[in-house]
C-alpha positions as CSV (number, residue, x, y, z in Angstrom):
1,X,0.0,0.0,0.0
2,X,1.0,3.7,-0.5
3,X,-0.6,5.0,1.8
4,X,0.5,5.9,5.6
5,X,-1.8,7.7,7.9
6,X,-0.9,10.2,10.1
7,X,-1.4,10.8,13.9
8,X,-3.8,8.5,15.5
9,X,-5.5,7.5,12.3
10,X,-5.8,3.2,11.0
11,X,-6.5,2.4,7.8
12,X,-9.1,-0.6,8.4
13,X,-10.3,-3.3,5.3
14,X,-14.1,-4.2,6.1
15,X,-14.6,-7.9,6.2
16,X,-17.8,-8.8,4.0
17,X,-20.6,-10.6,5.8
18,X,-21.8,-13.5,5.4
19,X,-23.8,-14.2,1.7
20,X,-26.5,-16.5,3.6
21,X,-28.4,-16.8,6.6
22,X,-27.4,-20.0,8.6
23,X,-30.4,-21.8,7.6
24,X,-29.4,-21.0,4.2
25,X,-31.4,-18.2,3.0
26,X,-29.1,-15.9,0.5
27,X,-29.5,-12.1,1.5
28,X,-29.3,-9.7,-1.7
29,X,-27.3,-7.1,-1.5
30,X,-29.6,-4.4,-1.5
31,X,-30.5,-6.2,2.2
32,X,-27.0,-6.4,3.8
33,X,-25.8,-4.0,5.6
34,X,-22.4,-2.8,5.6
35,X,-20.2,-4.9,8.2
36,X,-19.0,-3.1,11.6
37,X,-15.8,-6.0,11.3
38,X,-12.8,-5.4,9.9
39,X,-8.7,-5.9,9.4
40,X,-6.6,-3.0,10.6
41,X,-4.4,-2.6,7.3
42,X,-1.6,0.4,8.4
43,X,-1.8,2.7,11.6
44,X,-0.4,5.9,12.2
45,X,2.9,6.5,14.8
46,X,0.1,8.6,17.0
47,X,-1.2,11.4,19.0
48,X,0.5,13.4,21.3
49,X,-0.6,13.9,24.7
50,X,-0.9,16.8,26.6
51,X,3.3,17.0,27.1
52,X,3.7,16.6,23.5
53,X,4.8,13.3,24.1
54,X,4.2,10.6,21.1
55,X,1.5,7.8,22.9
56,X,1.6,4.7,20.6
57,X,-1.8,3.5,19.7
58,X,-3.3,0.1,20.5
59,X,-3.5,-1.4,17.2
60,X,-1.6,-2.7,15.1
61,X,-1.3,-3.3,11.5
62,X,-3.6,-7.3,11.1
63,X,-5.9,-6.9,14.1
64,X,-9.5,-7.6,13.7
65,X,-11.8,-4.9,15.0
66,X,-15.3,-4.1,15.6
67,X,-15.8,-0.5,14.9
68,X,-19.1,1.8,14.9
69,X,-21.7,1.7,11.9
70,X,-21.0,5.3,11.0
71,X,-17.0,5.5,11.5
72,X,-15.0,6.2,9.3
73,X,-14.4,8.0,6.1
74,X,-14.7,5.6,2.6
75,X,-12.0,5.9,0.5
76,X,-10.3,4.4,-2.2
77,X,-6.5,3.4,-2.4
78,X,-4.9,1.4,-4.9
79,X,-8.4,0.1,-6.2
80,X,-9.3,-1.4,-2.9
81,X,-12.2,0.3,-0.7
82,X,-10.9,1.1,2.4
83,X,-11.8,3.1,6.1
84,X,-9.4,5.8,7.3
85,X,-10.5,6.3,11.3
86,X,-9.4,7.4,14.1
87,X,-8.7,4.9,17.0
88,X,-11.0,6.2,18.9
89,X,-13.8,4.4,16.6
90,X,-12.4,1.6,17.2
91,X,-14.7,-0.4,19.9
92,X,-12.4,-3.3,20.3
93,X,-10.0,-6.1,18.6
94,X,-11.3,-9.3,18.5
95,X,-9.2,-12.0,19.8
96,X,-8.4,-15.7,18.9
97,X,-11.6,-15.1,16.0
98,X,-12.9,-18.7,14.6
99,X,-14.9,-17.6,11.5
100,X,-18.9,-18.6,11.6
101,X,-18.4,-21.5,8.9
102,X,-15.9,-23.4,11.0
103,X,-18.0,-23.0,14.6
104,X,-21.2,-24.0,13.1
């Protein structure tokens, strides 16, 4: 990627949601709503504090995060649709994440 954010700003990747329902119903797309899950693809070196000293943010560069339903700006880098946000969208990093078709 080109692209490196500054200050507290992560670059995030949404992770698409699931096609069907698990009792097998496929959702259109004009029924899905946008995911709230993604991968953190670059972060920023982050914000100063009230010192002006540099405080490193939590995330890092392939966590997986749950963020808010409006966070976020949309753009587009290198052909790929990304999220530029700041960490404080960021709800939390999901940990040790077995995807839904392996716990079903």
């Amino acid at each position: 990627m080109h692209f490196r954010p500054l200050h507290d700003r992560v670059v995030v990747r949404r992770i698409e949601a699931e096609e069907k329902t698990s009792g097998g119903i496929i959702i259109p797309d004009t029924a899905k709503e946008k995911p709230q899950e993604g991968e953190v693809v670059a972060v920023g070196p982050g914000a100063r504090n009230d010192s002006g000293q540099l405080v490193e943010l939590s995330v890092k560069a392939g966590d997986r995060v749950l963020f808010g339903k409006w966070s976020g700006t949309e753009v587009r880098i290198d052909g790929e649709d990304l999220l530029i946000m700041k960490e404080s969208d960021i709800l939390g990093v999901l940990d040790n994440v077995v995807p839904l078709k392996q716990a079903a």
